[in-house]
N, C-alpha and C positions, 0 to 999 in steps of 0.2 A: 847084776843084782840077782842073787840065788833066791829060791824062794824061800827058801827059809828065815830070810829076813822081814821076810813080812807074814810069820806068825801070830805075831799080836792085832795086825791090819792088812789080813788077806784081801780087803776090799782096793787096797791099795795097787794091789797087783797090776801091772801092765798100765799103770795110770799114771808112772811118773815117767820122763823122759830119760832113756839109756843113756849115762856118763858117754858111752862112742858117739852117740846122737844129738848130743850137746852144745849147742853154740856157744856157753856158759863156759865150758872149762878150756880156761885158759891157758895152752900150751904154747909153745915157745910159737908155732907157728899161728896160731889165731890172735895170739896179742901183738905180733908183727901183722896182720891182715889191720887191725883195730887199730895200731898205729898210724896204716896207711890209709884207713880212711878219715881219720881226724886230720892229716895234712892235706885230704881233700874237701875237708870241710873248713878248713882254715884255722882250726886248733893250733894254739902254739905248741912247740916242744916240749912244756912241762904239763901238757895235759893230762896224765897222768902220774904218780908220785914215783919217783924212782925205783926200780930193783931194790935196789941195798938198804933201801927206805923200808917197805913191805918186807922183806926179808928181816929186817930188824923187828920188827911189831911183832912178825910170826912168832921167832922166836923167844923173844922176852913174856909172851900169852904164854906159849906151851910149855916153857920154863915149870910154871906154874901147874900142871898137868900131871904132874908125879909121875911120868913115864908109864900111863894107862891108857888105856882106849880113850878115845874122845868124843864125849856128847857132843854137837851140835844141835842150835836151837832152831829151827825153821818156822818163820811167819807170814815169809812172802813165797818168792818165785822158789826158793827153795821146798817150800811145801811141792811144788811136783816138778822143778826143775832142779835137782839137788847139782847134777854134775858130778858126783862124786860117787865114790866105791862104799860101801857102807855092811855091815852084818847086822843090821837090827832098826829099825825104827818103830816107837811107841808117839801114842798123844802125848801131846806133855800141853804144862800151864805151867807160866811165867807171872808170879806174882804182883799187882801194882806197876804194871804195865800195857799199854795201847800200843795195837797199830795204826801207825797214819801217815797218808800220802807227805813227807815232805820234807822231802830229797830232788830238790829237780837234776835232772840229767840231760845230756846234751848227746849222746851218741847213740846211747841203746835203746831208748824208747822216747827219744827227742831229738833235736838238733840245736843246733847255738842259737839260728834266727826264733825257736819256736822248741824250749825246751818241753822236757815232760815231768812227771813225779813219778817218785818208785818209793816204797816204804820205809820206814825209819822205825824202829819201838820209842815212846817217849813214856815216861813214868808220869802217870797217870791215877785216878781212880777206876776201880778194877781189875781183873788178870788176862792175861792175853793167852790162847788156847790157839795151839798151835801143833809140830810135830819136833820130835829130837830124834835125829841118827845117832847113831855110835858106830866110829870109823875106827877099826881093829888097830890095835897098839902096831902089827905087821904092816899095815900100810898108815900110818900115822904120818910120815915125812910126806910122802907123794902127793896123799890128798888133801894136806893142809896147806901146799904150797898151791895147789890149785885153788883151796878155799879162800884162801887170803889174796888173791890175784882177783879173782873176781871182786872178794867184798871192800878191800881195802883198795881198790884200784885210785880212789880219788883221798882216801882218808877219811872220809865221810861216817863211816862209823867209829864207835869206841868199843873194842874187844876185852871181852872179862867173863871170867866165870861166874853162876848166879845156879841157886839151886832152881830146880822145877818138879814139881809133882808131877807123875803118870800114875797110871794105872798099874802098873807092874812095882814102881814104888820109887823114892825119890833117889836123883841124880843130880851132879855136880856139869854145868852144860857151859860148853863157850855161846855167849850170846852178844849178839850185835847192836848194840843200841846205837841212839840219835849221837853224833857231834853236833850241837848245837852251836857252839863256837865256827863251825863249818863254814864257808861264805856259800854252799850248796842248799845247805837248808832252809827249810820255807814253811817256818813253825807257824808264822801267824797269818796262814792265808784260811778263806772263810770256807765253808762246804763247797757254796755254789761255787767261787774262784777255782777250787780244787776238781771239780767237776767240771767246767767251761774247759781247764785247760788237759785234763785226761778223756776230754769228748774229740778233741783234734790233734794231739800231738804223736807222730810217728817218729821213727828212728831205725836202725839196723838191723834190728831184732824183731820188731813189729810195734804193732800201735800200742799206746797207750791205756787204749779201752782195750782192746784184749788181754792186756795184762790184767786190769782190774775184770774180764769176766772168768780169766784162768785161777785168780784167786778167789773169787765167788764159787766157781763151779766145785771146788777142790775143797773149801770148807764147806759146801752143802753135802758134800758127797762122805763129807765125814763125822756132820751133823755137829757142824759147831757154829752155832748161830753170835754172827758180827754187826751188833746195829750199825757202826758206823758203816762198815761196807757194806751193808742192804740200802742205808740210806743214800751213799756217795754213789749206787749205783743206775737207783731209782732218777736222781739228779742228772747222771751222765744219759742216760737215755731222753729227758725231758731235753738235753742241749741238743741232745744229735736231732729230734724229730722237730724239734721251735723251725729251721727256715724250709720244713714243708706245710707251716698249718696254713690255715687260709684261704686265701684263694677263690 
């Protein structure tokens, strides 16, 4: 990450995690590691959606791409885990869309007996404020095959272009919204539900709650204020302090 991709958000600097430093980019040999601990946690074989499957999605999305650089939308662990190689990142907002816990996952910030949640965009009232990369048309194959290994790893999102306003001025961006249709998704669970179970749930990669305080700490630091995540967070800590009150 040159510094000069983060001319428009020098603040950013040294605050996202280095694609070398990454547990996120999934190369041939971390999605064999990821294999093998889902056959130790007793995942079946189809736990994750085939090569040829992911590869098929990538390519029918960027089909679509007009053979230029590529936006990417970032709302969640992408906002400071991106994983990827990139020349440029701005704020951007996504129109008439939310973020919200609910995605549960069983490896990376959960497990099978005691899953967790990770983000989804669902269309919504309001805009979702967030960040967009742009991944140089020169490396366009490499990093979308990374990108799509991570996001599409279960099918759980729907891939499609969608405009977004920044500040530098608007872009045409791949964005990941909810599959709803998904048997992963977990659209109708309540704040507090979402909270109880992002107060206890670990996985491979780390807890639960530190996922939701890396995406607090990352939209504060870049002044973009999420009621629903100030509220889900305010919640997560009343669960984790409840079995010390008393006494």
């Amino acid at each position: 990450m040159e510094p000069h991709a983060f001319r428009h958000l020098p603040e950013l600097q040294g605050r996202l995690t280095p694609p070398q430093a990454s547990g996120l980019r999934l190369t041939d040999e971390v999605l064999a590691a990821w294999d093998a601990q889902a056959r130790q946690q007793g995942l079946s074989a189809d736990w994750r959606l085939p090569d040829d499957v992911v590869e098929r999605s990538r390519q029918a999305v960027l089909a679509q791409s007009e053979g230029c650089d590529l936006w990417v939308f970032a709302y969640g662990s992408l906002m400071w885990n991106p994983a990827i190689h990139f020349d440029e990142v701005r704020r951007a907002r996504l129109a008439d869309h939310a973020r919200r816990f609910a995605l549960a996952t069983t490896i990376g910030r959960g497990t099978p007996d005691s899953p967790g949640l990770v983000l989804t965009l669902q269309r919504g009232v309001g805009d979702c404020e967030g960040l967009a990369f742009r991944i140089p048309q020169a490396l366009l194959e490499r990093e979308s095959r990374m990108l799509w290994r991570r996001e599409m790893i279960h099918g759980s999102y729907c891939p499609g272009f969608q405009p977004l306003h920044t500040p530098q001025g608007g872009v045409r961006a791949l964005v990941l919204s909810a599959n709803t249709a998904h048997p992963l998704h977990r659209g109708g669970l309540s704040l507090d539900d979402t909270a109880a179970i992002i107060a206890s749930a670990q996985g491979s990669v780390g807890s639960n709650r530190d996922y939701l305080d890396q995406l607090a700490c990352q939209l504060d630091l870049l002044g973009i204020r999420d009621d629903y995540v100030r509220c889900l967070a305010a919640r997560v800590r009343a669960h984790r302090a409840a079995p010390n009150r008393g006494g």
